[in-house]
C-alpha positions as CSV (number, residue, x, y, z in Angstrom):
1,X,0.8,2.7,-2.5
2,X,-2.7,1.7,-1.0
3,X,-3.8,2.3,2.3
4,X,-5.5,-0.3,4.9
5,X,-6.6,0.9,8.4
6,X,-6.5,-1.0,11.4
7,X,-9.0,-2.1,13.3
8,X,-9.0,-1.8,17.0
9,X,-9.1,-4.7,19.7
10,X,-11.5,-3.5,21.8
11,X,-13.9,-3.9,18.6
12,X,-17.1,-3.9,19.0
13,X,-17.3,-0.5,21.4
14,X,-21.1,0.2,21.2
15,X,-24.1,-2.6,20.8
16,X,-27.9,-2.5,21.5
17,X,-29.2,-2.5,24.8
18,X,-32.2,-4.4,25.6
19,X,-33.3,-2.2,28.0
20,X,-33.5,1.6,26.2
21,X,-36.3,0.7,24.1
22,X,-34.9,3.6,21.7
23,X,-32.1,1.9,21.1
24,X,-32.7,-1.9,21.6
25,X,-32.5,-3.0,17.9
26,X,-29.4,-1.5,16.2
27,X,-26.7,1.5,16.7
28,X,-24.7,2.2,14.0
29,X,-23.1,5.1,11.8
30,X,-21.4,7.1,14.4
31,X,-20.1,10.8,14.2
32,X,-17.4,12.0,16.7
33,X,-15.6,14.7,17.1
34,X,-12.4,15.6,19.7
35,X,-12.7,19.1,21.2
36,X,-9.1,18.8,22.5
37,X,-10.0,16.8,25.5
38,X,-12.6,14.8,25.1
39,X,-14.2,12.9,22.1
40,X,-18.1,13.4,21.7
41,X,-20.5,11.2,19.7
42,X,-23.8,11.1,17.8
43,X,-25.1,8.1,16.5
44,X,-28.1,6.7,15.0
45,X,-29.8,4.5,16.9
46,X,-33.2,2.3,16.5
47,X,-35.4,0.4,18.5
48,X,-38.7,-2.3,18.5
49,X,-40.0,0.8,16.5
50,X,-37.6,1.0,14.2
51,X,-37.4,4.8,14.4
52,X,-34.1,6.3,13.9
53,X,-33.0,7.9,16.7
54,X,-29.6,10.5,17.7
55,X,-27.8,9.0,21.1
56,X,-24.9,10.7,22.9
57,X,-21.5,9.3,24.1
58,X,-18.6,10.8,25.4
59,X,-15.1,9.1,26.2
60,X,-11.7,10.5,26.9
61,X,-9.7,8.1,24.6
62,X,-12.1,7.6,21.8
63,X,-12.6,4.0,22.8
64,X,-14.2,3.4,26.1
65,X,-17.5,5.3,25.8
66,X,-20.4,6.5,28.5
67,X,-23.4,6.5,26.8
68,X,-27.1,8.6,27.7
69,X,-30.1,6.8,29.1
70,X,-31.9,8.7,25.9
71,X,-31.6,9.9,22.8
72,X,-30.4,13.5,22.8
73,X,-32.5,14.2,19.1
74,X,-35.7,13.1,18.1
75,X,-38.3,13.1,15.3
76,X,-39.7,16.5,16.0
77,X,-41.3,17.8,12.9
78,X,-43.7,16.1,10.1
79,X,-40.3,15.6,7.6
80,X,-38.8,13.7,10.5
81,X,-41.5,11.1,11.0
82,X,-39.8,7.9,10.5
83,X,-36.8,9.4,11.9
84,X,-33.5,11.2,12.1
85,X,-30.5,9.6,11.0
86,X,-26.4,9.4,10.3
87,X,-25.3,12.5,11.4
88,X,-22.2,14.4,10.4
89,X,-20.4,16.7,12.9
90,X,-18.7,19.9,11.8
91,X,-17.5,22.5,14.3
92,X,-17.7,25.7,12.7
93,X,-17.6,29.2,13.9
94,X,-18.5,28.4,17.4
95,X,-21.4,25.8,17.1
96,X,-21.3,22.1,16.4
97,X,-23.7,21.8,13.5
98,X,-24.7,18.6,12.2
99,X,-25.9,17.8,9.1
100,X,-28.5,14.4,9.1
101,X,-31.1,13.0,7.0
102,X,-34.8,13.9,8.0
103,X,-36.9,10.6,6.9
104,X,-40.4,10.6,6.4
105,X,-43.3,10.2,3.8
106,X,-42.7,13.4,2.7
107,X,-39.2,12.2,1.3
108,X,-35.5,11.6,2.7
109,X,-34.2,15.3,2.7
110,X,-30.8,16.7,4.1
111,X,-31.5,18.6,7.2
112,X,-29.1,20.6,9.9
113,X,-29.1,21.7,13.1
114,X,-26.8,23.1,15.9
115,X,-25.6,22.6,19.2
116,X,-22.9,23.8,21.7
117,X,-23.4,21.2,24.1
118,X,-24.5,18.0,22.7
119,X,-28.0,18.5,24.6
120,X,-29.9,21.0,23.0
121,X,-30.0,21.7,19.5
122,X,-31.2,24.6,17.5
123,X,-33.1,23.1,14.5
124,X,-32.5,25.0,11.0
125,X,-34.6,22.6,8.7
126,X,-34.1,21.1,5.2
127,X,-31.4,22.3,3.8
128,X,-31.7,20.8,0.2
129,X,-34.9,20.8,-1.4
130,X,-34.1,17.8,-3.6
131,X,-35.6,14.1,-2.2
132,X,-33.7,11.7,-1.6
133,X,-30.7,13.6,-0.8
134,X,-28.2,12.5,1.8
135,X,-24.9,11.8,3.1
136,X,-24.2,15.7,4.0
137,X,-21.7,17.4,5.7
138,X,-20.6,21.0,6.1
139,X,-16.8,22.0,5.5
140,X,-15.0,23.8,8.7
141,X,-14.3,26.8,7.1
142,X,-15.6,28.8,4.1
143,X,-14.0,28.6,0.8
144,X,-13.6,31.7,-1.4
145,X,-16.1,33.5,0.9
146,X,-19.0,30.6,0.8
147,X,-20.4,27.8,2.7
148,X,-19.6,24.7,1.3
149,X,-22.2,21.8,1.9
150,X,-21.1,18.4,0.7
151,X,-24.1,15.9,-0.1
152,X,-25.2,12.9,-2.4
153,X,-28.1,12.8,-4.9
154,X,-27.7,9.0,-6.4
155,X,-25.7,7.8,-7.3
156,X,-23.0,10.6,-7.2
157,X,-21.3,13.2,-4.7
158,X,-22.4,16.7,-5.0
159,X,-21.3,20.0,-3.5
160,X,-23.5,23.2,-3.0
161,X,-22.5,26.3,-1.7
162,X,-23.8,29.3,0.3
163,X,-23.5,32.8,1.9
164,X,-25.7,32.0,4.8
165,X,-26.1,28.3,5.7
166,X,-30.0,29.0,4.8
167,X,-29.9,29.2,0.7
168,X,-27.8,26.7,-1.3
169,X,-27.2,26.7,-4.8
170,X,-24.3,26.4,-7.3
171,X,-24.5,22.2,-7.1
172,X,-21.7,20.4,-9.0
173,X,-21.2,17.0,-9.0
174,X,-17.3,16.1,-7.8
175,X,-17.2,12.2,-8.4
176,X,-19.3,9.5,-9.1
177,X,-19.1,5.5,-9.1
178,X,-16.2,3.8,-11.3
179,X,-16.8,1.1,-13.3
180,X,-15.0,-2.5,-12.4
181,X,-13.8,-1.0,-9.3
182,X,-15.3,-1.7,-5.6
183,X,-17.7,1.4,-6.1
184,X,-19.5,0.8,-9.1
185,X,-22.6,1.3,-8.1
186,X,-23.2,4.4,-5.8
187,X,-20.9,6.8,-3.6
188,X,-21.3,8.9,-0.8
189,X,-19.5,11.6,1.5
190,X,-18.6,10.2,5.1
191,X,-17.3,12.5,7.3
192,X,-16.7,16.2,6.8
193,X,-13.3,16.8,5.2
194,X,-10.2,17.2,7.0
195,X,-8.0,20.3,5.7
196,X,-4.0,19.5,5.1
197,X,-1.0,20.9,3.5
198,X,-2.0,19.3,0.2
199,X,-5.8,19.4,-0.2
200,X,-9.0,18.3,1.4
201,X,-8.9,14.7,3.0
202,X,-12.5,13.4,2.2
203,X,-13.5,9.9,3.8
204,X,-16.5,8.3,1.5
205,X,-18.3,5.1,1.2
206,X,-18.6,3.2,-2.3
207,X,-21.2,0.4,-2.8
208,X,-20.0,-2.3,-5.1
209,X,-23.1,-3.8,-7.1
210,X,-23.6,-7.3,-6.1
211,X,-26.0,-9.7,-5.2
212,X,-25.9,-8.8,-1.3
213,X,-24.1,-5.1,-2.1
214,X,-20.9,-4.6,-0.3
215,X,-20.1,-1.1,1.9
216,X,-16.7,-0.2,2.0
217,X,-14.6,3.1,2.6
218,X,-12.2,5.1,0.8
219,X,-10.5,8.1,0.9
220,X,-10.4,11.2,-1.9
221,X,-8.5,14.5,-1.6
222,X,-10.2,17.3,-2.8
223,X,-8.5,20.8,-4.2
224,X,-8.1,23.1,-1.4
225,X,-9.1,26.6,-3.2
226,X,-11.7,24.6,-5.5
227,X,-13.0,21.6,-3.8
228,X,-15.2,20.5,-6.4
229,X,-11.8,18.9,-8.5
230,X,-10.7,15.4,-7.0
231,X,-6.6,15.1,-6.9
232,X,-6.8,12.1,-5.9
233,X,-8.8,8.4,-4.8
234,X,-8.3,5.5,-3.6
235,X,-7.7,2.5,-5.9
236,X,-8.7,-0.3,-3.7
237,X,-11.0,0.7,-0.6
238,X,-9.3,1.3,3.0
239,X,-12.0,-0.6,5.1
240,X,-13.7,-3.7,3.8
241,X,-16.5,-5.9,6.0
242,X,-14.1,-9.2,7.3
243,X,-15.7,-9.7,10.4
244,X,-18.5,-11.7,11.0
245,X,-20.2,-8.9,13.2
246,X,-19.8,-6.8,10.1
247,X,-20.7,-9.5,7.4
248,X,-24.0,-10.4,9.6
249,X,-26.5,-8.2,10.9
250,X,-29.5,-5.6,10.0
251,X,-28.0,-4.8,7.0
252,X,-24.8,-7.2,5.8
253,X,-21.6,-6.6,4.2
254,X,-21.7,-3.3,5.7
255,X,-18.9,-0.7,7.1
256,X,-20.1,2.8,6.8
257,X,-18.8,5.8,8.9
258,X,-19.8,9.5,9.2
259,X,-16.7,10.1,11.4
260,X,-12.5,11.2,11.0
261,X,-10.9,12.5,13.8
262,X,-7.2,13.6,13.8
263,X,-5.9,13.0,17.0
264,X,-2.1,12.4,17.8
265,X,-0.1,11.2,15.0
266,X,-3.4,9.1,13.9
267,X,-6.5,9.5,12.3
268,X,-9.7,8.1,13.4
269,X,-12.6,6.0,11.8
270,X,-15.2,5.5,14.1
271,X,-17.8,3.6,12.1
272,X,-21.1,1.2,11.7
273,X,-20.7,-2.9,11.3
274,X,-23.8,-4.2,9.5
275,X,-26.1,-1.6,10.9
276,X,-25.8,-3.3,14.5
277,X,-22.3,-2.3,16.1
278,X,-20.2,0.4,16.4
279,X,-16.3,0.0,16.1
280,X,-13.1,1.6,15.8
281,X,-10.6,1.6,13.2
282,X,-7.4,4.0,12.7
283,X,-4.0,4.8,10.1
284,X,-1.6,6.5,10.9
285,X,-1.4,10.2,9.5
286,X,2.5,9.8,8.0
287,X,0.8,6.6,5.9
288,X,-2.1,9.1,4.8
289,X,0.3,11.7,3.5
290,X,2.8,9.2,1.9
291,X,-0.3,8.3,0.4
292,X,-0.7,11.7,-0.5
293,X,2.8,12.6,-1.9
294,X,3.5,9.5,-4.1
């Protein structure tokens, strides 16, 4: 059994608007999150400068958003000069922290920081020493008494662990591409997993190497007492670009997402089209743990 989610109608929810110069150019590669009663979003946003930039939106049914003037997280140190970008949102014990890529000349680093509010953040710096290193999100709960810190040095997914969200070591690489499938060439983590009876459920992207490579998503499920073993991937991807506004853009033949929300009997994919929109897709959780099961 292979899984397909849906996309939503109301597709695109989020384009560029001429007139925030921040965020004039492209927004794209959306994390959200549901706090029970209303859904909150990051997402990475660029303008004529071309400097990635974090904007806020905030909806009560994941679909019709209000969106903030400005960006709600900036560029603020010298590893963040050509910008901040696709953030990962993990609520854990109390804060919202999110895990983003600091760009710069310096390098492309994994970063976090941490927020109760959406508004102001507490900045905690690199995370990983290792350049380029993206694609990180932190699990919702310790595992085994550690941290777990999910991230991707090319062209594979690693995890490292951690008493204290400051020192990370113990890396182990979980999965890597797969040769004649649709993520032969490089994968990465998209949002941060979801927990369920029967292991972790991990969204992830997979690049297929061709001419104009092709993002798609998948889904793996990861051991729940040792989430470094995969029990199980997707054969054939979940999400595929098919619409022209995701086949044509900044970046083509692109879906990517740093988002899964459960809410209801579904689970939600908000996610970027071709580095210019943002749109919503969704399955149904029975489908994901038939999936599962067989």
């Amino acid at each position: 059994m292979e899984l397909r989610l849906k996309r939503h109608p109301a597709n695109p929810l989020l384009s560029p608007v001429s007139s925030h110069h921040w965020e004039s150019r492209f927004v794209f590669n959306p994390a959200v999150v549901y706090d029970g009663e209303l859904f909150h979003m990051l997402y990475r946003a660029q303008g004529e400068d071309m400097v990635s930039r974090l904007g806020y939106a905030v909806s009560h049914d994941g679909v019709h958003w209000n969106r903030m003037e400005k960006p709600v997280f900036s560029p603020a140190t010298q590893h963040e000069l050509y910008g901040v970008e696709d953030p990962r949102i993990t609520l854990l014990e109390g804060f919202y922290y999110v895990a983003y890529t600091a760009y710069s000349p310096h390098g492309i680093y994994v970063s976090l920081a941490r927020t109760r509010n959406f508004f102001t953040y507490e900045r905690l710096g690199i995370a990983l020493p290792e350049s380029p290193n993206k694609d990180a999100a932190l699990f919702p709960e310790k595992i085994n008494g550690k941290y777990v810190l999910i991230h991707r040095i090319e062209p594979d997914i690693w995890l490292a662990f951690s008493d204290d969200l400051k020192n990370w070591g113990d890396y182990v690489s979980i999965a890597g591409p797969r040769k004649g499938y649709w993520d032969n060439l490089k994968i990465g983590a998209g949002a941060p997993p979801i927990k369920t009876e029967y292991g972790w459920l991990l969204l992830y992207h997979g690049v297929e190497n061709t001419l104009r490579p092709t993002y798609r998503l998948g889904f793996m499920l990861l051991d729940l007492e040792d989430p470094r073993k995969v029990l199980k991937r997707s054969e054939e991807p979940i999400l595929e670009p098919e619409e022209e506004w995701e086949i044509f853009g900044g970046v083509p033949n692109v879906v990517f997402s740093d988002s899964l929300v459960e809410y209801r009997d579904l689970y939600l994919v908000h996610y970027g089209a071709a580095d210019n929109y943002i749109a919503l897709a969704y399955i149904e959780k029975e489908a994901v743990l038939k999936w599962i099961r067989d």
